[in-house]
C-alpha positions as CSV (number, residue, x, y, z in Angstrom):
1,X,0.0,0.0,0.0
2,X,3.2,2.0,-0.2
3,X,1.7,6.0,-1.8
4,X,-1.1,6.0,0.0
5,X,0.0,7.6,3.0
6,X,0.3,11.4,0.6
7,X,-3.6,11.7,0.2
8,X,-4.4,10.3,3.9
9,X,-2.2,13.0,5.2
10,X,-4.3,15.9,3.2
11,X,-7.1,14.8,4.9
12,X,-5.6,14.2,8.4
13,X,-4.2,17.6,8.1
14,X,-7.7,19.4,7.4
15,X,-8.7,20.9,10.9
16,X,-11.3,19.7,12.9
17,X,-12.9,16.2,13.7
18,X,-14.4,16.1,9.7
19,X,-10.8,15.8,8.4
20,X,-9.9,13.0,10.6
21,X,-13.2,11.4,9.8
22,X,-12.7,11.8,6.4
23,X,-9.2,10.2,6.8
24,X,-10.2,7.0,8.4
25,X,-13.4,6.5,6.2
26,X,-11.3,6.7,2.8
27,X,-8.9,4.2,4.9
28,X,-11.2,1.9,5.9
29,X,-12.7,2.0,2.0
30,X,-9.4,1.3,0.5
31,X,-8.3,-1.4,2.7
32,X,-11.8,-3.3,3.1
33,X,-13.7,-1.7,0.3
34,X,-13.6,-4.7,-2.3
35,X,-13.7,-7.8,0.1
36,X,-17.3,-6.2,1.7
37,X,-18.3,-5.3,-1.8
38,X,-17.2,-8.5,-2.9
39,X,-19.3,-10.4,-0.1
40,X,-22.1,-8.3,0.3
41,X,-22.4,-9.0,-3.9
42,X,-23.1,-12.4,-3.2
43,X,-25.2,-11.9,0.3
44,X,-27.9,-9.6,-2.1
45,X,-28.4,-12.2,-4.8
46,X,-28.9,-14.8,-2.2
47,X,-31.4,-12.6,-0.4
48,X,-33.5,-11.0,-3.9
49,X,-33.5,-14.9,-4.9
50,X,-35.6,-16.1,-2.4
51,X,-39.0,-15.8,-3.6
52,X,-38.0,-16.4,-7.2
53,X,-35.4,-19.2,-7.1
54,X,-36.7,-22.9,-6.4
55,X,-36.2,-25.0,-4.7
56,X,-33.9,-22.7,-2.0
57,X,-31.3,-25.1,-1.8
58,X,-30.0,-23.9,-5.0
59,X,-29.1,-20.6,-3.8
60,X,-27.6,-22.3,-1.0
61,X,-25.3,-23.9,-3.7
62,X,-24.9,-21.1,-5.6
63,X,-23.4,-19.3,-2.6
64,X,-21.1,-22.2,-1.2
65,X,-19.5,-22.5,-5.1
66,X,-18.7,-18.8,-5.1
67,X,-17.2,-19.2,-2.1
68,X,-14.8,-22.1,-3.0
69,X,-14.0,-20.2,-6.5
70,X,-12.6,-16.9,-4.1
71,X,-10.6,-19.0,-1.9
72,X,-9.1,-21.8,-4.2
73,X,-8.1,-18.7,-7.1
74,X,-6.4,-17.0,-3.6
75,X,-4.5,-19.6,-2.8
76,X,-3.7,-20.8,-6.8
77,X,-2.6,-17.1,-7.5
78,X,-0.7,-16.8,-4.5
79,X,1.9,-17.9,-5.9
80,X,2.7,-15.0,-8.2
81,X,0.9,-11.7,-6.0
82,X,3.5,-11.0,-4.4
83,X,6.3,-11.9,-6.5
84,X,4.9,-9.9,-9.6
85,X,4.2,-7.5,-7.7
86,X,8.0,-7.0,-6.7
87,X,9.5,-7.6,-10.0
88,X,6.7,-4.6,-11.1
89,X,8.4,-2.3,-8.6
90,X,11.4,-3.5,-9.5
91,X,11.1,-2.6,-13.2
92,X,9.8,1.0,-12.2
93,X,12.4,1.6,-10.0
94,X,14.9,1.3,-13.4
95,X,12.9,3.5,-14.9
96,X,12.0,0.4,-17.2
97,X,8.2,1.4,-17.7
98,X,8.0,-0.4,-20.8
99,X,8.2,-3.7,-19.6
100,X,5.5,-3.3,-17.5
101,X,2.0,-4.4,-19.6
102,X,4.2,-6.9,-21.7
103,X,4.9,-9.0,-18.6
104,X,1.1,-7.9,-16.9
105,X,0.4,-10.4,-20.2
106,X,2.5,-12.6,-19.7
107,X,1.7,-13.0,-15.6
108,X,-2.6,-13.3,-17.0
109,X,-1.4,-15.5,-19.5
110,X,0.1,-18.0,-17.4
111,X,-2.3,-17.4,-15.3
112,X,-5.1,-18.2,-17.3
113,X,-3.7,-21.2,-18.7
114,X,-2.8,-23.0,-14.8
115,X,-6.3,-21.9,-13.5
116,X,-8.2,-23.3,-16.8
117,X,-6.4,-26.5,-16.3
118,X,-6.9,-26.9,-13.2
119,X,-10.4,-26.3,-12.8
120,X,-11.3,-27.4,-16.4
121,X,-10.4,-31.3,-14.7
122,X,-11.9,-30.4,-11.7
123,X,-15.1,-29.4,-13.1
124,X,-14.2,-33.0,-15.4
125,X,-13.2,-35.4,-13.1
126,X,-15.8,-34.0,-9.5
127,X,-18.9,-32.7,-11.0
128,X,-19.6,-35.8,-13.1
129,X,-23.3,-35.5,-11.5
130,X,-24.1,-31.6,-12.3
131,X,-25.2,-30.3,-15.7
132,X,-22.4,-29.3,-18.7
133,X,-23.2,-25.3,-18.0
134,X,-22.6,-25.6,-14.2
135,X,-19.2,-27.1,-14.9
136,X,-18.5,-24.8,-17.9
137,X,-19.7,-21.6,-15.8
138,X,-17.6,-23.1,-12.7
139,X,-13.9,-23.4,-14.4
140,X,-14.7,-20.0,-16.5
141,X,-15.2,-17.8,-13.0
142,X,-12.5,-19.7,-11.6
143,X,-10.6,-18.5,-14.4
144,X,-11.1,-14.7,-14.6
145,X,-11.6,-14.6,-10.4
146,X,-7.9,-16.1,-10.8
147,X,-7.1,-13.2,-13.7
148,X,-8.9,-10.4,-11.4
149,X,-6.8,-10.9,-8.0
150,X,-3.7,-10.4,-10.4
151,X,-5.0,-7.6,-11.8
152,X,-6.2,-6.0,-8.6
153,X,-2.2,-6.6,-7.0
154,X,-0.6,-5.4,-9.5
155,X,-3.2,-1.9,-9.7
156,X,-2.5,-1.7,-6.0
157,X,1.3,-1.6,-6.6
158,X,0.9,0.5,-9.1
159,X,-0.8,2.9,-6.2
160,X,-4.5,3.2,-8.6
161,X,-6.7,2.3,-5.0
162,X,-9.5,4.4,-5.8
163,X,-9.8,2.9,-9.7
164,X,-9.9,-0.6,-7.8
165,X,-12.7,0.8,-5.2
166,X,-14.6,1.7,-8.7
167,X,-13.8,-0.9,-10.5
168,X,-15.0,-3.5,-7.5
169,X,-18.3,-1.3,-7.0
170,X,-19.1,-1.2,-10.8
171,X,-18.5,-4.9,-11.3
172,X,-20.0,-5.9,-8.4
173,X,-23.2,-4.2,-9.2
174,X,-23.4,-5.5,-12.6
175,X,-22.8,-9.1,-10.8
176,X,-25.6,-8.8,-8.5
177,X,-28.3,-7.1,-11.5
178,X,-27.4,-10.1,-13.6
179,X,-27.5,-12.8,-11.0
180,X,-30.7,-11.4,-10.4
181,X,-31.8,-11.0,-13.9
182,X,-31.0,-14.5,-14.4
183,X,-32.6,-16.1,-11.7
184,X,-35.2,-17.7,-13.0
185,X,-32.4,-20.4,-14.9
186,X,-31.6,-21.4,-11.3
187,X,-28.3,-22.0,-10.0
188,X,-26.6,-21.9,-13.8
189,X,-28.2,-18.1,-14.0
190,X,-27.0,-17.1,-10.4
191,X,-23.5,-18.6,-12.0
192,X,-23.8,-17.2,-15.0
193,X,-25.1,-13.7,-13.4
194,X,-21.8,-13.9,-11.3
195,X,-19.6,-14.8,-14.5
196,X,-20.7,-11.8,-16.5
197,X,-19.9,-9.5,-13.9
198,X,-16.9,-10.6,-12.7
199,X,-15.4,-10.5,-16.6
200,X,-16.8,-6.6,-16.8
201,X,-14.8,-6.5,-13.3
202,X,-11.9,-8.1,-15.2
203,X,-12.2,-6.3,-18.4
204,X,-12.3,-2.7,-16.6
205,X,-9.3,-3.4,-14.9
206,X,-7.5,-4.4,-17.8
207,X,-8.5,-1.3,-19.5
208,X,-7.0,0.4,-16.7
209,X,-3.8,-1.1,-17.2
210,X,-3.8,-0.5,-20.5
211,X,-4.3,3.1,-20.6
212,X,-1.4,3.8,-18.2
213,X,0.9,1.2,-19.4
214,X,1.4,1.5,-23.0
215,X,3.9,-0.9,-24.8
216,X,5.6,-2.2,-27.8
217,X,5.7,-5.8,-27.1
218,X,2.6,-8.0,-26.3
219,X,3.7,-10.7,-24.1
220,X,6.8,-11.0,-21.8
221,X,8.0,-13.2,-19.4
222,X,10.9,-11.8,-17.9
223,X,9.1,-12.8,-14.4
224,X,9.8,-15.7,-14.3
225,X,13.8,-15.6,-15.4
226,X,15.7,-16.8,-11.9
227,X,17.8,-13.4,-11.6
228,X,14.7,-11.4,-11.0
229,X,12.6,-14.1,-8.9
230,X,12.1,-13.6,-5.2
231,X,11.2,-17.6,-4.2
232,X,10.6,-16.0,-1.0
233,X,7.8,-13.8,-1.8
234,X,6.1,-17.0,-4.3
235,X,6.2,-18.9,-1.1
236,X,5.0,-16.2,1.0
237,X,1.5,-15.3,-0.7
238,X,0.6,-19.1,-1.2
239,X,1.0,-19.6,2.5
240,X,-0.9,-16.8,3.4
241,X,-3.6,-17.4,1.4
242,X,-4.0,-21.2,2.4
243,X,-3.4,-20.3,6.4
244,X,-6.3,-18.0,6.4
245,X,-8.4,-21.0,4.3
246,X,-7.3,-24.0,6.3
247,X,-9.1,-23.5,9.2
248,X,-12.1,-23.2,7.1
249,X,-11.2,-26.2,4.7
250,X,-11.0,-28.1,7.4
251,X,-14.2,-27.8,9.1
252,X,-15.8,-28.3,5.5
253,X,-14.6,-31.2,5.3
254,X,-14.8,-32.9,8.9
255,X,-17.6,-35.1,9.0
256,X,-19.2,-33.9,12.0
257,X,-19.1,-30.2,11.3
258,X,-20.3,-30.2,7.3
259,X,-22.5,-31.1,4.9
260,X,-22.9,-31.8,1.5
261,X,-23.7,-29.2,-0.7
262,X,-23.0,-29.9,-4.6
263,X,-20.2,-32.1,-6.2
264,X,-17.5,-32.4,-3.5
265,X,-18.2,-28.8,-2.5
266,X,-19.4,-29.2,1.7
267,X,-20.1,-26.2,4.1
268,X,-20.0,-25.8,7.5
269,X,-23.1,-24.2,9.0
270,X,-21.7,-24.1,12.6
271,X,-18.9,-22.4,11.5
272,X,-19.3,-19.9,8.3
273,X,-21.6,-17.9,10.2
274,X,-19.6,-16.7,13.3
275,X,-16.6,-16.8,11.3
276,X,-18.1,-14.4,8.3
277,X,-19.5,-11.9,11.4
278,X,-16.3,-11.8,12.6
279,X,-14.5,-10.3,9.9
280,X,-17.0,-8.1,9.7
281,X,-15.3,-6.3,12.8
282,X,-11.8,-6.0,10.9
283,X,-12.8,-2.7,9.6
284,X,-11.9,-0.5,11.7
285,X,-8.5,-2.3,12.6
286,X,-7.7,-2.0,9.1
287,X,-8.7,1.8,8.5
288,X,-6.1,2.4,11.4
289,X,-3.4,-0.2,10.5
290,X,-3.8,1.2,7.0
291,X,-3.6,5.0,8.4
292,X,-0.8,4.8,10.8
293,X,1.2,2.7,9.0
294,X,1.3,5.0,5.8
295,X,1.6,8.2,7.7
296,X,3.8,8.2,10.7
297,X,5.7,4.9,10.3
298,X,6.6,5.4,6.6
299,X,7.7,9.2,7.4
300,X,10.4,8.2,10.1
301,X,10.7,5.3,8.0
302,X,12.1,7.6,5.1
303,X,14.0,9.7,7.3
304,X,16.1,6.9,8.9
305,X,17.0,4.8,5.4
306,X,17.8,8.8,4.0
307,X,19.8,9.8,6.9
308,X,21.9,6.5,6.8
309,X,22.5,6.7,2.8
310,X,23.2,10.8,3.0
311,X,25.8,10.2,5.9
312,X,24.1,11.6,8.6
313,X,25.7,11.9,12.3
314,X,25.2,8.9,14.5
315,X,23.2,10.7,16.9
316,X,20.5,11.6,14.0
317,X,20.1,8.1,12.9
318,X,20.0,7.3,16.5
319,X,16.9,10.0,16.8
320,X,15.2,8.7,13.5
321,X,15.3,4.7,14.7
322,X,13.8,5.7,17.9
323,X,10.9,7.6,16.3
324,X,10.6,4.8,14.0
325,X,10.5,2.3,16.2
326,X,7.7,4.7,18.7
327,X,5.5,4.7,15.2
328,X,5.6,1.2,15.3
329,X,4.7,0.5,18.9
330,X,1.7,2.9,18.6
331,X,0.7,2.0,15.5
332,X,0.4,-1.3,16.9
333,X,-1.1,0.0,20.5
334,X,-3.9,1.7,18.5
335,X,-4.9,-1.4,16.6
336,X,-5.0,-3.5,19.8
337,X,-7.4,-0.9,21.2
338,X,-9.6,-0.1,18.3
339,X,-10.0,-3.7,17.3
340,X,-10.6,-4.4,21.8
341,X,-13.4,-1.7,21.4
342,X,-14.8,-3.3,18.0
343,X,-14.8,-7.1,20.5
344,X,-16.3,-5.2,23.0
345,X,-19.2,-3.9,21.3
346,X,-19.7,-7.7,19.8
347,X,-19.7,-9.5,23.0
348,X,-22.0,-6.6,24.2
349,X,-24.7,-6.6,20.5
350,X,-24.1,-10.4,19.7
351,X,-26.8,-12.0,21.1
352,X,-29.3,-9.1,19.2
353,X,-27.1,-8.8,15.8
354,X,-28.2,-12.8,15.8
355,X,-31.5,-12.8,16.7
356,X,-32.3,-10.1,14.4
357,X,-30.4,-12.4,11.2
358,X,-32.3,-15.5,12.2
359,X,-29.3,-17.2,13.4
360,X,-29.6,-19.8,16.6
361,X,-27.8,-18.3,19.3
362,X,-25.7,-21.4,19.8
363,X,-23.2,-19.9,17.6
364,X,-22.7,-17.2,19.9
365,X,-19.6,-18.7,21.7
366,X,-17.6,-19.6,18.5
367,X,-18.4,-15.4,17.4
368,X,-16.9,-14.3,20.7
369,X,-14.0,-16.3,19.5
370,X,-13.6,-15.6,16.1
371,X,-13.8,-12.1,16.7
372,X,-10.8,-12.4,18.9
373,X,-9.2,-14.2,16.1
374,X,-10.2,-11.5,13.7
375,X,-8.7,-8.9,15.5
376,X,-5.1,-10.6,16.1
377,X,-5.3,-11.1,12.3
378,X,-4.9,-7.2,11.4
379,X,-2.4,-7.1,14.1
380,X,-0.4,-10.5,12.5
381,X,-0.7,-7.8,9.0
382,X,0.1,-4.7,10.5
383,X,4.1,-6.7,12.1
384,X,4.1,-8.3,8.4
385,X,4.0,-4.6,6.8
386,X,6.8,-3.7,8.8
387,X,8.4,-6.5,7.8
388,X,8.3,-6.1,4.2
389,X,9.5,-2.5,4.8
390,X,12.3,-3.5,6.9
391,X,13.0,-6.0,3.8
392,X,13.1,-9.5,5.9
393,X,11.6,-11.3,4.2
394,X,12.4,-14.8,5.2
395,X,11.1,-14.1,8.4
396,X,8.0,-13.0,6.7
397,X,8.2,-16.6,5.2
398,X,8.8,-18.3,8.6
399,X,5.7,-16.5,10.1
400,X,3.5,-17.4,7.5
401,X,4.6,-20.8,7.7
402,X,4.6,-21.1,11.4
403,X,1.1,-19.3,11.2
404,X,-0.1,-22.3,8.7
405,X,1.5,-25.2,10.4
406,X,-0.1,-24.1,13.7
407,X,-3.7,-23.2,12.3
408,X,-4.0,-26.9,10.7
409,X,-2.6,-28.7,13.9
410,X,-4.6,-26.6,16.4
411,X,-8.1,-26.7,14.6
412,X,-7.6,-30.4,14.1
413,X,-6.8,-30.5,17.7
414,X,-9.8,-28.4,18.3
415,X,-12.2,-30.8,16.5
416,X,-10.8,-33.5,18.3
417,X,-11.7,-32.0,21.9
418,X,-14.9,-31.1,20.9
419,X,-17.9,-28.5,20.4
420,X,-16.6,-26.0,22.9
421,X,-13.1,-25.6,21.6
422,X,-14.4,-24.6,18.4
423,X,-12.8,-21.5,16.8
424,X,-10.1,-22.3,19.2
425,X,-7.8,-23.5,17.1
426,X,-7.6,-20.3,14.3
427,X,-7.5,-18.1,17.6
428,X,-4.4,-19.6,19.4
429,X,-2.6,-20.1,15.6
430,X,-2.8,-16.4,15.3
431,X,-2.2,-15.4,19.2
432,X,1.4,-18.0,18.8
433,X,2.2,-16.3,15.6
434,X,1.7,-12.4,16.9
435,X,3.8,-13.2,19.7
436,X,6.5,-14.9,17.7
437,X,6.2,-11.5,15.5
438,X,6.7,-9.2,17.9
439,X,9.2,-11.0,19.5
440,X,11.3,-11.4,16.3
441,X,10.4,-7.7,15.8
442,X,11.9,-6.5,18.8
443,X,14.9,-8.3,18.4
444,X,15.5,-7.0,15.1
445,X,14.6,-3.3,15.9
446,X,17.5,-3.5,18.5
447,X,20.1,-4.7,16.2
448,X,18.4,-2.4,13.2
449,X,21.5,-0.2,12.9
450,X,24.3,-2.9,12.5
451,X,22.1,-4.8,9.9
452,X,21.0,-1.8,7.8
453,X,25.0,-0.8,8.0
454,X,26.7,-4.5,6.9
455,X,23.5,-4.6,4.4
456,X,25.4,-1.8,2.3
C-alpha cells in the first residue's frame, strides 16, 4: 500500500474532527472496500432470490460455489501476487516502464492457462453428476476470479486504490443485477449472473492497465527468469492465502461439522456464520493499520533509510530509529485498542445482531471467538507490513509458515476435543504467531542499525 500515505495526510491535516473522519473513512474504503463489496455482492443475490429461485437449496449452492471459487483462485494465485508485484516495482524503480504491460500479459497469461487447467479437470473429473453449463460456468469464474486478483495486485502496486474501489463497486453491481436478472435459470443463472460480472470487473481493470501502461511488445515473461525471482515472496503469498483458508477447509470437510452441498463442495453451518460476522469487525482495525502505518511509520521510515545513505551523524540516525521504532509500537497499541473496542461492542450486541439475522444463538460462543481471532489477524498484518518495509523477508516466510502449520494442527486439535473448543484453534494459531512476530520484531529493531549498515 506504499503511496497512499500522501492523500491520507491531506485529509488528516484538514482541521477539525471532519478531516480525521474523512481520513479513516477513505482508509477503511481502501483497505476493506472490495472484500465487503465483494461479499455483500453475493449476500444480495442470495437474499432477492428467495422468492424467485426454487427450490432454496439452490441458492444455498450457488453461494457455497462462489465461495470455494474466491478462496481456491487465492490460494492458486498466490503464488505470483507478491512476486509480480515486486519484480513490477522493481522494473519502475529502473525506470524500465516499458516492460511493465508486456509482462502484466505474460503474468494473465500463465495465469489463465494453470487456473483453466486446473479447474477445467476439476469441473471433469468431481462434477460428473451436475449439468455441462454448471461445470462450464464453474472453471470459467474460476478463471477470470484467478485473472482479477492479479490484476487488482498489480493496480495496487501501481498505487491506482480508488480505480480498484470503482472498478469493484461497478462490477460488483453488474454481478448482483445479472445474477438477479437471471434467476429464473436457477443455479446456472445465479453462475452465469456472477460470471458476467466478474469479466466486466476483469475487463475494466485491464483497461485500466492499459491506458497507463502503453507498450511495444505484447507478451513478456521476464518474471519468471531466476535473476529477477524472489522464491521468497512465491512462497509467502501461497501460505498466506492457504493459512487463512485451512481453518475453514478443514471444518468443510470434517464429517461432524459439514455437509454436502453440490459435487465435492461441503459447508459448515456451525462455522461460516460466526466466522463471516467476525470479519466483519476488521474494519476498523484496518482503516487504522492502514492509516498509521502509511503516515507516521513510513515518514520516520524515510527519514532513517535517507539519513543513513546521505551520511548523517550517528546521533540523528539514532533519533530517527527511535521515532521509528515509537510509530511502530503505537501503530500497533492503536490497533489493539480499536479492534478491543470493535470485541467489546460484539460480546456486548451479539446475542441481538443474531436474533435479528435468524441465526440460533448457539453460535454465539464460536463469534466471541472468532472475533478475537479476527482482531489478532490485522495485528499478525500490521508486524508483516513492517516487515516487508524492513526487507526480511524470510522471516515474513517463517511466520506465514509457522502461522499455517499451527492453524492446521490446532483446529484439528480443536475438532478433536470437541464443540466447545471450536474456533479455538484459528484463535491460538494467530495469538502464537503475533507473539513470535513481535518478538522477532523486537529483536531485530535492536540490532536495526548494524544490519542496515553491513547490508550496504
Amino acid at each position: 500500500m506504499a503511496g497512499i500515505g500522501f492523500e491520507l495526510r491531506k485529509l488528516l491535516n484538514r482541521k477539525g474532527y471532519l478531516g480525521l473522519f474523512q481520513g479513516y473513512l477513505y482508509a477503511g474504503l481502501i483497505s476493506s472496500g472490495p472484500w465487503i463489496l465483494s461479499i455483500l455482492g453475493v449476500l444480495l443475490i442470495g437474499f432477492f432470490s428467495l422468492a424467485v429461485v426454487v427450490p432454496h437449496y439452490l441458492i444455498i449452492q450457488f453461494q457455497v460455489s462462489v465461495t470455494y471459487l474466491m478462496a481456491l483462485s487465492l490460494i492458486l494465485t498466490g503464488f505470483l501476487q507478491l512476486a509480480f508485484t515486486r519484480f513490477i516495482a522493481d522494473r519502475l524503480f529502473e525506470h524500465k516502464d516499458y516492460l511493465v504491460l508486456a509482462n502484466f500479459h505474460g503474468a494473465i497469461l500463465i495465469t489463465t492457462c494453470a487456473s483453466g487447467l486446473l479447474g477445467g479437470l476439476a469441473a471433469l473429473l468431481l462434477f460428473q453428476g451436475e449439468s455441462v453449463i454448471y461445470r462450464l460456468l464453474l472453471t470459467g469464474t474460476f478463471v477470470v476470479m484467478s485473472d482479477i486478483w492479479i490484476a487488482a495486485i498489480f493496480l495496487s502496486g501501481m498505487k491506482r486504490y480508488k480505480a480498484i474501489l470503482a472498478m469493484f463497486l461497478l462490477g460488483y453491481g453488474i454481478t448482483v443485477l445479472a445474477a438477479l436478472a437471471l434467476r429464473p435459470w436457477g443455479l446456472e443463472g445465479l453462475l452465469g449472473g456472477f460470471f458476467l460480472g466478474q469479466g466486466i470487473l476483469l475487463y475494466g481493470m485491464m483497461v485500466l492497465v492499459l491506458r497507463d501502461f502503453p507498450g511495444a511488445d505484447f507478451v513478456r515473461f521476464d518474471f519468471l527468469q531466476a535473476r529477477k525471482q524472489y522464491p521468497s515472496l512465491i512462497w509467502i503469498g501461497f501460505l498466506y492465502n492457504l493459512g487463512i483458508w485451512s481453518d475453514k477447509l478443514i471444518f468443510w470437510y470434517y464429517p461432524h461439522t459439514s455437509t454436502a452441498v453440490i459435487g465435492p463442495l461441503r459447508a459448515s453451518e456451525i462455522y461460516d456464520f460466526p466466522i463471516f460476522l467476525a470479519y466483519l469487525s476488521i474494519i476498523p482495525g484496518m482503516a487504522v493499520f492502514l492509516v498509521r502505518m502509511e503516515t507516521d511509520f513510513v515518514e520516520y521510515y524515510e527519514k532513517f533509510y535517507n539519513a543513513v545513505r546521505e551520511g548523517e551523524t550517528l546521533r540523528y540516525i539514532e533519533e530517527t530509529r527511535n521515532q521509528m521504532v515509537a510509530t511502530i509500537r503505537q501503530g500497533v497499541a492503536e490497533i489493539v485498542k480499536i479492534q478491543g473496542i470493535a470485541i467489546l461492542l460484539v460480546f456486548a450486541l451479539g446475542p441481538a445482531l443474531l436474533d435479528s439475522l435468524g441465526i440460533s444463538q448457539l453460535h454465539l460462543p464460536l463469534l466471541y471467538v472468532d472475533v478475537v481471532s479476527a482482531g489478532l489477524q490485522v495485528v499478525f498484518l500490521g508486524l508483516l507490513n513492517v516487515f516487508f518495509y524492513l526487507d526480511r523477508r524470510r522471516i515474513v516466510l517463517g511466520l506465514t509458515l509457522l502461522f499455517l502449520v499451527a492453524n492446521i494442527s490446532l483446529t484439528a486439535l480443536s475438532l478433536r476435543l470437541g464443540a466447545p473448543f471450536f474456533g479455538y484453534g484459528f484463535a491460538l494459531a494467530m495469538l502464537l504467531t503475533v507473539t513470535v512476530a513481535m518478538l522477532v520484531l523486537d529483536r531485530k529493531i535492536d540490532s536495526l542499525e548494524y544490519e542496515t549498515f553491513m547490508l550496504q
